[in-house]
The first five atom37 places (N, CA, C, CB, O) and aatype in JSON, in Angstrom:
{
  "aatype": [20, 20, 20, 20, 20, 20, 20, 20, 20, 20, 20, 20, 20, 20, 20, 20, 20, 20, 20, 20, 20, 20, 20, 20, 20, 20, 20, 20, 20, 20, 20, 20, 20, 20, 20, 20, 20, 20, 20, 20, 20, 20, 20, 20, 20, 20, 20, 20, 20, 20, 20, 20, 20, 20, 20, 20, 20, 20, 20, 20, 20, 20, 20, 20, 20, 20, 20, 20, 20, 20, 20, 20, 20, 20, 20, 20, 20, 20, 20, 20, 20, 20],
  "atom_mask": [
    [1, 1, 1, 1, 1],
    [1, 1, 1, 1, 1],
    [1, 1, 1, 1, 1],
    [1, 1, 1, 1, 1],
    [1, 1, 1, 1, 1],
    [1, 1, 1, 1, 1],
    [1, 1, 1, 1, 1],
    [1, 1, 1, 1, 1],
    [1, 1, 1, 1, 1],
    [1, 1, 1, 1, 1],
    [1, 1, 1, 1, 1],
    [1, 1, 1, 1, 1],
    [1, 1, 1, 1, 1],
    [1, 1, 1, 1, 1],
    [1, 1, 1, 1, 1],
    [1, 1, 1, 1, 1],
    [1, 1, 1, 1, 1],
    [1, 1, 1, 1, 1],
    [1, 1, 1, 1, 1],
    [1, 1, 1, 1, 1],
    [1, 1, 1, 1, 1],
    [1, 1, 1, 1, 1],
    [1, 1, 1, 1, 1],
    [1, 1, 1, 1, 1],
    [1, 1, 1, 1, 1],
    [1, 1, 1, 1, 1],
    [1, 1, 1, 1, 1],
    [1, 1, 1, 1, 1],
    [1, 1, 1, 1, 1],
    [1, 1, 1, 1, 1],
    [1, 1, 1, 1, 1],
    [1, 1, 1, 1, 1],
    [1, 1, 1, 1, 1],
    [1, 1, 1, 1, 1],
    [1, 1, 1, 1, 1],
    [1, 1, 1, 1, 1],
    [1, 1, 1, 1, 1],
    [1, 1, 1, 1, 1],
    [1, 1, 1, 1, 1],
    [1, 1, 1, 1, 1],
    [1, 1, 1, 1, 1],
    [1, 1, 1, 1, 1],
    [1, 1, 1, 1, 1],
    [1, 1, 1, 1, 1],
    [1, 1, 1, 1, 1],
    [1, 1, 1, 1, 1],
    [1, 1, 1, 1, 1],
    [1, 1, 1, 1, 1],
    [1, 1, 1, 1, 1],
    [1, 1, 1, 1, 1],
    [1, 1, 1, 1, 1],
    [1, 1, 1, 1, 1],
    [1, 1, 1, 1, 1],
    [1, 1, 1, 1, 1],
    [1, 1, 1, 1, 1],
    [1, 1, 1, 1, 1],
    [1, 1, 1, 1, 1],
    [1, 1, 1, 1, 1],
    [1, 1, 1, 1, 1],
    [1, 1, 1, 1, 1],
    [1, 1, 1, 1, 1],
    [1, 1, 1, 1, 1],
    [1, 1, 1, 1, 1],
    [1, 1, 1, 1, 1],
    [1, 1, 1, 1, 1],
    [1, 1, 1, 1, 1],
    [1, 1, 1, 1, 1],
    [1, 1, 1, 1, 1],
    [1, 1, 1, 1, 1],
    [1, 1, 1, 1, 1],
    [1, 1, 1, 1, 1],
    [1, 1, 1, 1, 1],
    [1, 1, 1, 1, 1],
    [1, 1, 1, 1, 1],
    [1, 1, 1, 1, 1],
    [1, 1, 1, 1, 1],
    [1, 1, 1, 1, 1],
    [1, 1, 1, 1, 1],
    [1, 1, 1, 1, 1],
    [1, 1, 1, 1, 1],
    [1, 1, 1, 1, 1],
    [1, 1, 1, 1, 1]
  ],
  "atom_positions": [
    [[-20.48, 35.47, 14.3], [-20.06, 34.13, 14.63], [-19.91, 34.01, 16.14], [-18.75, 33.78, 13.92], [-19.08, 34.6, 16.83]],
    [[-20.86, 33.12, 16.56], [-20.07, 32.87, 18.16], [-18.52, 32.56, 18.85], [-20.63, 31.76, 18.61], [-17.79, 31.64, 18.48]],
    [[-18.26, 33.33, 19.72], [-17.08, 32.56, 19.83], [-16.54, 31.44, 20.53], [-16.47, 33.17, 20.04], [-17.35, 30.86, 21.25]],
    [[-15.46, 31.01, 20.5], [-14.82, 29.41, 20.66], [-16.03, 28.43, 20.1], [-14.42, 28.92, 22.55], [-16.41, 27.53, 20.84]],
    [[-16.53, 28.56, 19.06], [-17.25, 27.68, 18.18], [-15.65, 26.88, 16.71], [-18.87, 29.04, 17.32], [-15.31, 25.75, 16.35]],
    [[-15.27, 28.09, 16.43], [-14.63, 27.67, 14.98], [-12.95, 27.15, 15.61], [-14.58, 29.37, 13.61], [-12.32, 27.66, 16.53]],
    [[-12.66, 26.21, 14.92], [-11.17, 25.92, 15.35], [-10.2, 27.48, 14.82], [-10.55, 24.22, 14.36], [-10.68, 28.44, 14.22]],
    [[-9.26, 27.38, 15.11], [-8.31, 28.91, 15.46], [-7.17, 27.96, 13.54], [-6.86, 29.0, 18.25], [-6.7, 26.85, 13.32]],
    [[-7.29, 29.33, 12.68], [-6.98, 29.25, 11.92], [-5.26, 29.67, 11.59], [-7.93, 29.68, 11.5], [-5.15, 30.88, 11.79]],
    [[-4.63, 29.37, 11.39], [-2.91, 29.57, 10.98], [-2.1, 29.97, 9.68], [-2.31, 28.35, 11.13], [-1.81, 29.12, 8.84]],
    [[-1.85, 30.99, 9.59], [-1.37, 31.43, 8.34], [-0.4, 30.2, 7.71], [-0.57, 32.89, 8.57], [0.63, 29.92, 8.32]],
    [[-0.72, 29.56, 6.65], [0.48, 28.41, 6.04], [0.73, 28.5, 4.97], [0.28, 27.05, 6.03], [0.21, 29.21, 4.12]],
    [[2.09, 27.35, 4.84], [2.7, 27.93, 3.56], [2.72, 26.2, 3.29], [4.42, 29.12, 3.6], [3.02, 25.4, 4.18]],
    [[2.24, 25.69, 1.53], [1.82, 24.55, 1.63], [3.07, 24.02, 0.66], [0.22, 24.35, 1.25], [3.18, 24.82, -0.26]],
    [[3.99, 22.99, 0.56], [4.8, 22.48, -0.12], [4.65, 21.46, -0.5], [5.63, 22.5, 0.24], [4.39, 20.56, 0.29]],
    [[4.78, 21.17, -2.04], [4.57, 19.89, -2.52], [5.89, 20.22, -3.38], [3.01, 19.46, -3.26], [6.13, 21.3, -3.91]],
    [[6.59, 19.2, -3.4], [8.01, 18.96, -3.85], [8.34, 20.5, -4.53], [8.14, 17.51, -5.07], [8.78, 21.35, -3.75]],
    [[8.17, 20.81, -5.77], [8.77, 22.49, -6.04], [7.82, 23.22, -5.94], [9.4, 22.95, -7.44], [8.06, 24.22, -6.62]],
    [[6.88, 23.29, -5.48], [5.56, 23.99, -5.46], [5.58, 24.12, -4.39], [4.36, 23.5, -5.92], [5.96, 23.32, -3.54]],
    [[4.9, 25.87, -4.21], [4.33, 26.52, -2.95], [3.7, 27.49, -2.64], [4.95, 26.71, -2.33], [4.07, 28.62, -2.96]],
    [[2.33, 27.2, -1.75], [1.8, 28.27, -2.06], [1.33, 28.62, -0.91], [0.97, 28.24, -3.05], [1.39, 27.77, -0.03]],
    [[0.58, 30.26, -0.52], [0.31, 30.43, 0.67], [-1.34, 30.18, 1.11], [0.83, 31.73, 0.92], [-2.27, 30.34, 0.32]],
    [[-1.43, 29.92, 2.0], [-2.86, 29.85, 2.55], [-3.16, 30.16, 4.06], [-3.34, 28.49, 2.31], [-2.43, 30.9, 4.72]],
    [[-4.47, 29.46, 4.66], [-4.77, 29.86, 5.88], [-5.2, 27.93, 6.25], [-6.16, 31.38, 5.92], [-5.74, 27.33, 5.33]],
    [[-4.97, 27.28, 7.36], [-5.05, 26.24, 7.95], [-5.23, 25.62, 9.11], [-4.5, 25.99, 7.74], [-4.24, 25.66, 9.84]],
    [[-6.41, 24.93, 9.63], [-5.96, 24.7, 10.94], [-5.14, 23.95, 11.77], [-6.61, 24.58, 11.32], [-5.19, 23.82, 12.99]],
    [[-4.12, 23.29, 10.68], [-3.28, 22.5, 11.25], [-1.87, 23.29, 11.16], [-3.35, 21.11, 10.58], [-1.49, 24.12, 10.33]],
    [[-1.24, 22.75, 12.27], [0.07, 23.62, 12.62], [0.97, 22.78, 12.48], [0.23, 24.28, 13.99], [0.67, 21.63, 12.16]],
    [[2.38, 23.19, 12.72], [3.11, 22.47, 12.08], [4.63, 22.56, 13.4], [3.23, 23.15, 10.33], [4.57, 23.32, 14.36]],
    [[5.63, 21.79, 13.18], [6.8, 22.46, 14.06], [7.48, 23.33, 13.19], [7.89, 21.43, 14.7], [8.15, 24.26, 13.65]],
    [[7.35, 23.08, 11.69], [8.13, 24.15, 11.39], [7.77, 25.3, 10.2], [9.33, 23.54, 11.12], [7.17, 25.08, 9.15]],
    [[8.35, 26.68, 10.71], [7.93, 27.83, 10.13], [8.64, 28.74, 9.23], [7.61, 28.46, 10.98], [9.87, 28.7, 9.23]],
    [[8.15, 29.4, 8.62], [8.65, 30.24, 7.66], [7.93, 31.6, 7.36], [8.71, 29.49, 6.53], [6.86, 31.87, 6.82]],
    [[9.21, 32.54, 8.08], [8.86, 33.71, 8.11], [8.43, 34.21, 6.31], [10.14, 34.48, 8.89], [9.3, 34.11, 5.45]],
    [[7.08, 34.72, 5.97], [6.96, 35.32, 4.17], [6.31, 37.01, 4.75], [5.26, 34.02, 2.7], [5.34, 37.19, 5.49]],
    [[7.24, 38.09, 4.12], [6.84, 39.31, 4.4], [6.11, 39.45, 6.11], [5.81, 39.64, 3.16], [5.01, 39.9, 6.41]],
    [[6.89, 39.04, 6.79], [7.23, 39.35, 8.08], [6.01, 38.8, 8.87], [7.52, 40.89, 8.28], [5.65, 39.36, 9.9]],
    [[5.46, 37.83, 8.43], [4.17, 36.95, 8.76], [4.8, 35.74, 9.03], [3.01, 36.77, 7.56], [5.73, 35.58, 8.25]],
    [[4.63, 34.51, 10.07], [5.4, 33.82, 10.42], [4.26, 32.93, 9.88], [6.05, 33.89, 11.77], [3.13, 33.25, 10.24]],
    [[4.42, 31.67, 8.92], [3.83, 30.46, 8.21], [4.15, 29.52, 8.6], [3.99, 30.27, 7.05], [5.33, 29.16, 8.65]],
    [[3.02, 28.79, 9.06], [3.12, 27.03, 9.35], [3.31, 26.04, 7.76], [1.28, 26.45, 10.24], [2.53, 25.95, 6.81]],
    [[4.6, 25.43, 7.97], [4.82, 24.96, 6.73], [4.14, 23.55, 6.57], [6.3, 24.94, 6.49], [4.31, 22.76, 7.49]],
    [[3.58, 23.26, 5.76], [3.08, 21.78, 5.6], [2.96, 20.87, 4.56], [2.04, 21.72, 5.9], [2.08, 20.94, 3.69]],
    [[3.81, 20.04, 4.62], [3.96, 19.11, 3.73], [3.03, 18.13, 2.78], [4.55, 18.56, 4.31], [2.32, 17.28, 3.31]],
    [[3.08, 18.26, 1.56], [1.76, 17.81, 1.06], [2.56, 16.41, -0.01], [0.7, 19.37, 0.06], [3.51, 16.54, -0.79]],
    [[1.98, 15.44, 0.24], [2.3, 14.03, -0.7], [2.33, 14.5, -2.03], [1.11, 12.75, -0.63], [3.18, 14.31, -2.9]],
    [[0.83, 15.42, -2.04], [0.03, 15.02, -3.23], [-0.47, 16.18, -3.58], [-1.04, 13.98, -3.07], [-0.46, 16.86, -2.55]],
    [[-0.91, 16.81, -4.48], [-1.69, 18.13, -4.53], [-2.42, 17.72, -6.41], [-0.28, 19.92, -4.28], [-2.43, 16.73, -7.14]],
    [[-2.87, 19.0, -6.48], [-3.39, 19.62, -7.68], [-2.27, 19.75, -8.85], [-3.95, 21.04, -7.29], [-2.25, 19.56, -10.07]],
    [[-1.3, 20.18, -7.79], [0.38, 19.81, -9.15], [0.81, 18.88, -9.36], [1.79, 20.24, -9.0], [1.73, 18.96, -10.17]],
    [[0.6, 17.98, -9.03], [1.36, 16.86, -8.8], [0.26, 15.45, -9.03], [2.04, 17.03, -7.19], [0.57, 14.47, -9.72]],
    [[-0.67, 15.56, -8.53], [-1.73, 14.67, -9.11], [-1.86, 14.03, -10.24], [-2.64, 15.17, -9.17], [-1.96, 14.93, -11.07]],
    [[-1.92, 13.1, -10.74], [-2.21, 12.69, -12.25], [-3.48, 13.19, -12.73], [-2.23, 11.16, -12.46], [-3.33, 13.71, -13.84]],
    [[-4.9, 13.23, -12.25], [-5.87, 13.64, -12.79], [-5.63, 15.0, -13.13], [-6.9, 13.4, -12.08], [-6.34, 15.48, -14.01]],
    [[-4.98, 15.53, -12.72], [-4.88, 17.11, -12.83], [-4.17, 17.43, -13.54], [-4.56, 17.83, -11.87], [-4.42, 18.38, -14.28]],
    [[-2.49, 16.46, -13.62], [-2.11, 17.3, -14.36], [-2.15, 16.89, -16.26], [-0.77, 17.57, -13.68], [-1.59, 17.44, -17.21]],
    [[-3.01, 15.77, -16.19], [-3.47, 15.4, -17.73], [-2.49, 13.74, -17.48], [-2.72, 16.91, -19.39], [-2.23, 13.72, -18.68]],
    [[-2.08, 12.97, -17.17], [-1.03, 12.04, -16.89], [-2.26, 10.91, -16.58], [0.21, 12.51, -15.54], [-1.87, 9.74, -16.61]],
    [[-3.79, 11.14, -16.28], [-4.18, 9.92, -16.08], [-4.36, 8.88, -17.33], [-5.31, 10.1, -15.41], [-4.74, 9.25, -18.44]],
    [[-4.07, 7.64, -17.04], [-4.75, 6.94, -17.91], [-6.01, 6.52, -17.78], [-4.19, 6.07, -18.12], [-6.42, 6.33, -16.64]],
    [[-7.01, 6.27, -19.07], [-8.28, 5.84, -19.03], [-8.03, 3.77, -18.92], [-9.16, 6.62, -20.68], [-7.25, 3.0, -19.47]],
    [[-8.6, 3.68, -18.42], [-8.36, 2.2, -18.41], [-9.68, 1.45, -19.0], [-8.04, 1.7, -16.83], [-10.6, 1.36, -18.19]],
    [[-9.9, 0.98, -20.12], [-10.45, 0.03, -20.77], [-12.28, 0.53, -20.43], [-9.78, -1.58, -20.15], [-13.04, -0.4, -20.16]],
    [[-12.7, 1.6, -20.45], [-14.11, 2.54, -20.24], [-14.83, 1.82, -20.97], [-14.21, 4.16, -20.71], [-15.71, 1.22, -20.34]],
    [[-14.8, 1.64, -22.15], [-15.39, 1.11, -23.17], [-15.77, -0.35, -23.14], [-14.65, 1.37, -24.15], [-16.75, -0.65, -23.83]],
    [[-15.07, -1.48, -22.37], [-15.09, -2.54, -22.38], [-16.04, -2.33, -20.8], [-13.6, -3.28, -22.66], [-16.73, -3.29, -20.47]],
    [[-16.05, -1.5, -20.19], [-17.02, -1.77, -18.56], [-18.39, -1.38, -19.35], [-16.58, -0.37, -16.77], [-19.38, -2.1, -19.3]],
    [[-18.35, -0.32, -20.01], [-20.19, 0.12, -20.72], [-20.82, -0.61, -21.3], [-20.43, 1.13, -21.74], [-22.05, -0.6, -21.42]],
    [[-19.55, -1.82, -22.05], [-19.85, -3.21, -22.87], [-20.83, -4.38, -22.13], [-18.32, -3.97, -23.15], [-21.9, -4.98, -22.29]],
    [[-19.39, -4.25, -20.95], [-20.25, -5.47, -20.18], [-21.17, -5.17, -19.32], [-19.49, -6.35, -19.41], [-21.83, -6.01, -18.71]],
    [[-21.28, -3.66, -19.19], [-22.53, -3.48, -18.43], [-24.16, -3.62, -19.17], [-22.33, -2.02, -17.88], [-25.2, -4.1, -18.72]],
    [[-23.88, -3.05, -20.31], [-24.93, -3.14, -21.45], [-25.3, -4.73, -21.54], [-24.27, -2.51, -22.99], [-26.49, -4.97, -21.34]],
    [[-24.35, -5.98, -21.86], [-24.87, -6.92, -21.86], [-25.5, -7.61, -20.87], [-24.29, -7.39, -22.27], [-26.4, -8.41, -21.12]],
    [[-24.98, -7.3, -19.38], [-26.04, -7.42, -18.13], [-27.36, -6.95, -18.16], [-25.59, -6.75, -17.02], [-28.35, -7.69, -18.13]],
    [[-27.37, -5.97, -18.22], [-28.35, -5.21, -17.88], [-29.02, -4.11, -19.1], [-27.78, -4.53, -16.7], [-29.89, -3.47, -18.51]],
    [[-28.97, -3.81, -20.1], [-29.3, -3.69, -21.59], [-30.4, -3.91, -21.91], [-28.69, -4.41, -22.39], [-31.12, -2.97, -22.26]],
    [[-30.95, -5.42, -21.88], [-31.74, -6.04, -22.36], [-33.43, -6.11, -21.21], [-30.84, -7.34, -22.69], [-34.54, -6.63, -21.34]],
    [[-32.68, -5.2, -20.05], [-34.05, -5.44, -19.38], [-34.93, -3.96, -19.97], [-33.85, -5.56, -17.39], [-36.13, -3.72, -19.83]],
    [[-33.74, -3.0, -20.72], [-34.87, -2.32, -20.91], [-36.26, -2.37, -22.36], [-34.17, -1.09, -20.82], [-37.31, -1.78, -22.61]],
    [[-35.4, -3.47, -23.0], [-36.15, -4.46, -24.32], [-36.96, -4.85, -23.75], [-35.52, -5.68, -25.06], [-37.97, -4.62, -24.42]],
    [[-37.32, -5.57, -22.47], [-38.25, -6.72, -21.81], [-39.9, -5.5, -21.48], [-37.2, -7.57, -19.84], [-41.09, -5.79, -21.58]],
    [[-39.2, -4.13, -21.07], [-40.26, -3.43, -20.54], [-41.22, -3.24, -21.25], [-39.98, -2.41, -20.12], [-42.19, -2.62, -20.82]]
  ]
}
């Protein structure tokens, strides 16, 4: 790899309300947390993979069946015409 090509990477520790996990990041943070004597950029996450609705099974489907409906009656019939 050439160098001063890649941004400079930061050991982090990622928090989403009770969840946390460790990683590597290039964003830094003001505040840190020493884990097994490695000093972690902590970073606050809205939203994650835990917490997500698609993820964690919580989404609702909203009316799928009624968009394939009205798409079929738009557009359906042009493939009858061919």
């Amino acid at each position: 790899m050439k160098a001063e090509t890649h941004p400079t990477n930061f050991p982090a520790l990622f928090v989403d309300g009770d969840h946390e996990w460790q990683g590597i990041s290039t964003m830094s943070s003001g505040e840190t947390k020493t884990i097994d004597g490695i000093e972690h950029q902590v970073i606050r996450l809205e939203i994650s993979a835990f917490t997500h609705p698609f993820y964690t099974g919580q989404k609702k489907i909203v009316d799928t069946a009624g968009r394939v409906e009205k798409f079929m009656r738009r557009y359906g019939n042009q493939q009858n015409n061919k």
